[in-house]
C-alpha positions as CSV (number, residue, x, y, z in Angstrom):
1,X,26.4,-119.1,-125.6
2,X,29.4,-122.2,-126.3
3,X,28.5,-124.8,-123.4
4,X,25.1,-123.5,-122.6
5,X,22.8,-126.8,-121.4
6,X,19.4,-126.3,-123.1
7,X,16.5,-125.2,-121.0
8,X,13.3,-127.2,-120.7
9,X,10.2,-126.7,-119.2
10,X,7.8,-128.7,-117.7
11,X,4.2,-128.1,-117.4
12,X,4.3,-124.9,-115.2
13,X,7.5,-123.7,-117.4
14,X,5.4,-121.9,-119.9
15,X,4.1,-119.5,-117.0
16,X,8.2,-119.4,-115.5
17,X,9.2,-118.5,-119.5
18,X,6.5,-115.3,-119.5
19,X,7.7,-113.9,-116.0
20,X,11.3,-114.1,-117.8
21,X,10.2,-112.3,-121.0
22,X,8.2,-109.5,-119.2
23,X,11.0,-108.8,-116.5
24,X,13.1,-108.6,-119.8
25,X,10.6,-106.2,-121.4
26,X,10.3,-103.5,-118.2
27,X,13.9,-103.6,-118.3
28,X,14.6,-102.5,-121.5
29,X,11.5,-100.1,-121.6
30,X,13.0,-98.5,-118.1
31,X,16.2,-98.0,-120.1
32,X,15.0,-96.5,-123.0
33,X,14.0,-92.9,-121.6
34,X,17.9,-93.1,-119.9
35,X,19.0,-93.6,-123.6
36,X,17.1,-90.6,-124.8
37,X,18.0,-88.2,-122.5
38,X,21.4,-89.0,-123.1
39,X,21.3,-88.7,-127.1
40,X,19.9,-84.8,-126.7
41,X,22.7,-83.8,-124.9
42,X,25.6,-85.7,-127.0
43,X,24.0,-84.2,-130.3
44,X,24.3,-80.2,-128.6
45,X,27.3,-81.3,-127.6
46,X,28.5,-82.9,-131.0
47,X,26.7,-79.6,-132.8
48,X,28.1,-77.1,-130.1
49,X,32.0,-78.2,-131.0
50,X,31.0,-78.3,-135.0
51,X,29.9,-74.8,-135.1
52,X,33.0,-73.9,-133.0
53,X,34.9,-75.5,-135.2
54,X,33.4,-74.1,-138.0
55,X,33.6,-70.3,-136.5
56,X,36.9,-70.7,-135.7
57,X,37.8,-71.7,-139.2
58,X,35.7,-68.8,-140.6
59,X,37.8,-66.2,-138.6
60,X,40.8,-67.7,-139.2
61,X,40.3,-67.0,-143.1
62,X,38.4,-64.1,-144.3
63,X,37.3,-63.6,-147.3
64,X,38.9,-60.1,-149.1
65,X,37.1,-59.0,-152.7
66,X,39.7,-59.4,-155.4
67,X,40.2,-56.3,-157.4
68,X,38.4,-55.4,-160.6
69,X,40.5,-55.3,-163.6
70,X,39.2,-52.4,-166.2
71,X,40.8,-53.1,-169.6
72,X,41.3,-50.2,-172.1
73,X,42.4,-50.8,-175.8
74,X,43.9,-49.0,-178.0
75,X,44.3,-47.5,-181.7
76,X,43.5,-49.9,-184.0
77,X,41.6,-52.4,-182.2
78,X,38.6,-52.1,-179.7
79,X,37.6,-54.9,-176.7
80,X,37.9,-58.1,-177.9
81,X,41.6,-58.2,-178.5
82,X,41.2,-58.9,-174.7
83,X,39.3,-61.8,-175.2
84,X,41.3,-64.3,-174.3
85,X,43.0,-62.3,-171.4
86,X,39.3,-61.9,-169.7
87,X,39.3,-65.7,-169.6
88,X,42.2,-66.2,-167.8
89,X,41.2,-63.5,-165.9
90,X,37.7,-64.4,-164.8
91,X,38.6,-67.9,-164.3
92,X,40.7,-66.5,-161.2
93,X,38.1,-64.8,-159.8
94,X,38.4,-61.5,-160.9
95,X,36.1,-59.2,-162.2
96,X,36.8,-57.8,-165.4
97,X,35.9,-54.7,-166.9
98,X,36.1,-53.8,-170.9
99,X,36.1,-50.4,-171.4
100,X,35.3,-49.0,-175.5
101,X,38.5,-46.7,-175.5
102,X,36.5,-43.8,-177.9
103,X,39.7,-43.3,-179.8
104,X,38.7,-39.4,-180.5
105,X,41.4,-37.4,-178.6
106,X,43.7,-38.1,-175.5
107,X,42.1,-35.4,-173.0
108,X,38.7,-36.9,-173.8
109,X,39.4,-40.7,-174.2
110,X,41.0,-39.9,-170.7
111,X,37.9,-38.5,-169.1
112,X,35.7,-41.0,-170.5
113,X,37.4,-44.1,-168.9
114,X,37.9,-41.7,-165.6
115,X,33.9,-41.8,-165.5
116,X,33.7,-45.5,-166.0
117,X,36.6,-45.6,-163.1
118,X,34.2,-43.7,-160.9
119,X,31.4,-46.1,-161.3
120,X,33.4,-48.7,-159.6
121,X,33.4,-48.7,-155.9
122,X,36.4,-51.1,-154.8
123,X,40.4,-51.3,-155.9
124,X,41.0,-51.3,-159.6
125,X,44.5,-52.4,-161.7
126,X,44.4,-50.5,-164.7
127,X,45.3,-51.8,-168.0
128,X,46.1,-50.3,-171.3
129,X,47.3,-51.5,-174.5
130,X,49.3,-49.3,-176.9
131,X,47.6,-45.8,-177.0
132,X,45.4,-47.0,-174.2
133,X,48.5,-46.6,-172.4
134,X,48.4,-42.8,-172.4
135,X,45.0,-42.8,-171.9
136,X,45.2,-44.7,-168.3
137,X,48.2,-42.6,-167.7
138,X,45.7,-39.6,-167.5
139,X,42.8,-40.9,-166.4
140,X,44.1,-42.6,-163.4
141,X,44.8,-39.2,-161.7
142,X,42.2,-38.3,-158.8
143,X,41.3,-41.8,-158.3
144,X,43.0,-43.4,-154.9
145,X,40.8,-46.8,-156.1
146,X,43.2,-47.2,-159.1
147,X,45.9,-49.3,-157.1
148,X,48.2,-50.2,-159.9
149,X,49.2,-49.5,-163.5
150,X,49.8,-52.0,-166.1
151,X,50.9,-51.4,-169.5
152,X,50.9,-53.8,-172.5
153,X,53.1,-52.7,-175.3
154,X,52.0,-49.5,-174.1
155,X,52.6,-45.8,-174.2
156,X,53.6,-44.4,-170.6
157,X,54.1,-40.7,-171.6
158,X,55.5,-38.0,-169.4
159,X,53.7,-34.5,-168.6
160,X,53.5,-32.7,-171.9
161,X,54.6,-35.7,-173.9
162,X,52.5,-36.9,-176.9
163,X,53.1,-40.4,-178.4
164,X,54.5,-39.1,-181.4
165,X,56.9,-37.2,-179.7
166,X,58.1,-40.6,-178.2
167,X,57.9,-42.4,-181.6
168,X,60.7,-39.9,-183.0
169,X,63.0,-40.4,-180.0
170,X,63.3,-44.0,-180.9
171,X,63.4,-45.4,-184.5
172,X,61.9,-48.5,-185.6
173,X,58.8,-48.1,-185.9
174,X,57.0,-49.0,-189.0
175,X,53.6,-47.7,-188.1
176,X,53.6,-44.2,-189.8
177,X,54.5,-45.0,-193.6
178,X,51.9,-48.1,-193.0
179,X,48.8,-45.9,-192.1
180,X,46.2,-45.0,-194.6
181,X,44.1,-41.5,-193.7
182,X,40.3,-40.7,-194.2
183,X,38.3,-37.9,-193.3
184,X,35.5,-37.1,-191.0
185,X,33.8,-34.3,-189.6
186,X,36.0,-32.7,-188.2
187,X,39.1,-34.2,-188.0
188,X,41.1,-37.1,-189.8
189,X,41.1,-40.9,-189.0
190,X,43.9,-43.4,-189.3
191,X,43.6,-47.2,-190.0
192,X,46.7,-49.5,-190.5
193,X,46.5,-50.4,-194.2
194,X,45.6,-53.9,-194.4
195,X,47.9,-55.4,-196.2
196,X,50.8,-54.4,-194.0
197,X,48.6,-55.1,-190.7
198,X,50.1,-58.2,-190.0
199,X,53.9,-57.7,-190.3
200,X,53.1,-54.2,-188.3
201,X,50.8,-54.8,-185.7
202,X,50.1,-58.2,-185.3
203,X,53.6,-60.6,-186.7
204,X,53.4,-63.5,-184.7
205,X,49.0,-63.6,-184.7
206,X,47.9,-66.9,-187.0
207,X,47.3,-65.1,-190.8
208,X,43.6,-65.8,-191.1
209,X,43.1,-64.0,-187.1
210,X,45.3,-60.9,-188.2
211,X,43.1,-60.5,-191.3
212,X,40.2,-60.6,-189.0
213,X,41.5,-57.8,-187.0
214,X,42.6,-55.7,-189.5
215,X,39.2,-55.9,-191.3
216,X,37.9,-54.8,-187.9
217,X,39.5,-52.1,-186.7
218,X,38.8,-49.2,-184.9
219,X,40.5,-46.1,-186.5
220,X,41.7,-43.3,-183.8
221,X,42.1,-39.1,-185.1
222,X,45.6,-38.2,-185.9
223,X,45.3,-35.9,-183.3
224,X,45.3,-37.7,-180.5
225,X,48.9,-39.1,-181.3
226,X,50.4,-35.7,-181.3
227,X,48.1,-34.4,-178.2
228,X,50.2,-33.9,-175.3
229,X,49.6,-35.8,-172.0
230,X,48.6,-34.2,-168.7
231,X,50.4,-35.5,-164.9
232,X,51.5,-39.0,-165.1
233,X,50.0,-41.3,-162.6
234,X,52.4,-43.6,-162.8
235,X,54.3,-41.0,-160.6
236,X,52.6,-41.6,-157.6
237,X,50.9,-45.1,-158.3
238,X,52.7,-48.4,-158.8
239,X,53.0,-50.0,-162.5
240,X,53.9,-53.1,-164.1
241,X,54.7,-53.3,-167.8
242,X,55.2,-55.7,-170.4
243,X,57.5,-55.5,-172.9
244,X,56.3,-56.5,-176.7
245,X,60.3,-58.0,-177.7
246,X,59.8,-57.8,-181.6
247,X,56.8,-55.0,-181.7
248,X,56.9,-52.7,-185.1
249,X,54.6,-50.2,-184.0
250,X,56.0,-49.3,-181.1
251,X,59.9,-49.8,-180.9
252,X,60.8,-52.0,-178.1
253,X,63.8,-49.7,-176.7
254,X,61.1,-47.4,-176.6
255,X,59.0,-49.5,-174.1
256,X,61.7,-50.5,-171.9
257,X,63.1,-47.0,-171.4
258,X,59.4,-45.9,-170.6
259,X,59.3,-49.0,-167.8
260,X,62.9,-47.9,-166.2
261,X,61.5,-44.3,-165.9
262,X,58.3,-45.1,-164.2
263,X,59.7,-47.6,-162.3
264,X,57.6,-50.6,-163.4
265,X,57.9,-53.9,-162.6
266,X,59.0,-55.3,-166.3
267,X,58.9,-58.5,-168.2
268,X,60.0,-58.7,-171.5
269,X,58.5,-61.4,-174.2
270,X,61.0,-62.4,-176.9
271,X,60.0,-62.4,-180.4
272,X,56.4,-60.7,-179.4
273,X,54.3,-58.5,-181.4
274,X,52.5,-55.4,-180.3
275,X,49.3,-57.4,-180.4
276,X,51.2,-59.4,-177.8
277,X,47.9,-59.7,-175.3
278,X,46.5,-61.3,-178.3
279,X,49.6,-63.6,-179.2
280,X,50.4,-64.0,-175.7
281,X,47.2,-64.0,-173.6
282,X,48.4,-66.5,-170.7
283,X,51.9,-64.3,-170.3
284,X,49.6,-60.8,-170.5
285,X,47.2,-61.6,-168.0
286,X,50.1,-63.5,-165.6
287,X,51.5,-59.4,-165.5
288,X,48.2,-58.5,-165.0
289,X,47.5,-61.0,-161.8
290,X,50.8,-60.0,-160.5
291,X,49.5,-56.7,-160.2
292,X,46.5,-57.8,-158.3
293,X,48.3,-59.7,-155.7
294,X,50.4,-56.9,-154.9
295,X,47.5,-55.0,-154.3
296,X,45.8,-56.8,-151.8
């Protein structure tokens, strides 16, 4: 310490210095159990107002499952034109669901994604894409898990309406003369010629991914365009729908006059194809998402 003389010792201070040191020693030794007993106590203590802290925050912000999204296709296509949706999709958290539309008939195409739809045990938002519209219309019905309806570029037929019957209320479609027919057991399939693919289904889809889907598409029976659809759940469940602004295969005017009758929440995308979840994957699965929210 500043202005501390220095200590010396004589002959008898060597003895004085070791009294000094062990009176130093008990001291600090009789101090050490106070120490410890205290540190116990101010760690519960410390611990005790962390895990009420940490309780506190866990109540105050539960945790609530986010719907799973099921995803049905339609003619002409098969999952993976949702491929870039699902991203989006999962990358918010939601689980995602792809199902293989069969493309064979409306009542059956129906009851096939109404089994899938009973597999799943929480809320659902239900998506469909062109005739995959009709086909959630339907198989939606009897399902109180099915929360909301979205439709992309979709069909949304009434009771006893068939998607042809819609097609001829509303010209401007270019889909029928574009179709090439073949055969099968039992019925006839249709496939969108490929060379008029692009400028009908997918116009505003980079040239070399349109030839890509066209050279791997799914055909669906004639009939189940003219087969007529059964109670709309878009009655009784809430719906969302986006509007393809330039689509050829199914007319615009035609979409938007489908969204004002069910009541769905609409967006329209200017200058959009009917493979518009394709062309516009970020703007598809923002409808989609806003469909979810309002769920929860």
């Amino acid at each position: 310490m500043a202005g501390t003389r220095p200590v010396r010792f004589r002959e008898g201070g060597k003895r004085r210095r070791k009294l000094t040191l062990s009176a130093l020693a008990v001291g600090m030794l009789l101090a050490v159990p106070a120490l410890s007993a205290a540190t116990p106590a101010g760690s519960a203590s410390a611990a005790n107002t962390a895990n009420t802290a940490n309780t506190a925050t866990t109540s105050a912000t539960p945790s609530t499952p986010k719907p799973t999204v099921v995803l049905v296709h339609g003619a002409f296509a098969d999952s993976s034109s949702w491929d870039a949706v699902t991203s989006r999709l999962e990358r918010q958290g939601y689980p995602v669901i792809g199902v293989a539309n069969p493309l064979r008939g409306l009542a059956g195409d129906s009851a096939y994604v109404s089994s899938v739809l009973d597999t799943i045990p929480g809320p659902v938002v239900l998506v469909g894409h062109s005739y995959g519209g009709a086909v959630i219309t339907d198989a939606a019905v009897g399902h109180p898990n099915v929360k909301a309806l979205v439709y992309i570029a979709a069909f949304a037929p009434d009771q006893g309406e068939s998607g042809l019957a819609i097609l001829g209320k509303y010209p401007g479609s270019q889909l029928s003369p574009a179709l090439t027919v073949r055969p099968f057991p039992g019925g006839q399939d249709a496939y969108v010629n490929p060379a008029d693919f692009r400028q009908v289904f997918a116009a505003d889809v980079p040239a070399g991914k349109a030839r890509l889907m066209a050279a791997g598409q799914r055909p669906v029976a004639l009939a189940a365009f003219a087969e007529p659809s059964s109670t709309p759940a878009w009655k009784t469940v809430p719906s969302w729908f986006l509007v393809a602004g330039a689509d050829r295969a199914i007319p615009p005017a035609a979409e938007q006059a489908m969204a004002l009758r069910a009541g769905s929440h609409t967006e329209v995308i200017r200058g959009a194809s009917h493979a518009v979840l394709v062309s516009h994957p970020g703007a598809t699965a923002h409808v989609i998402e806003a469909a979810a929210r309002a769920t929860s």
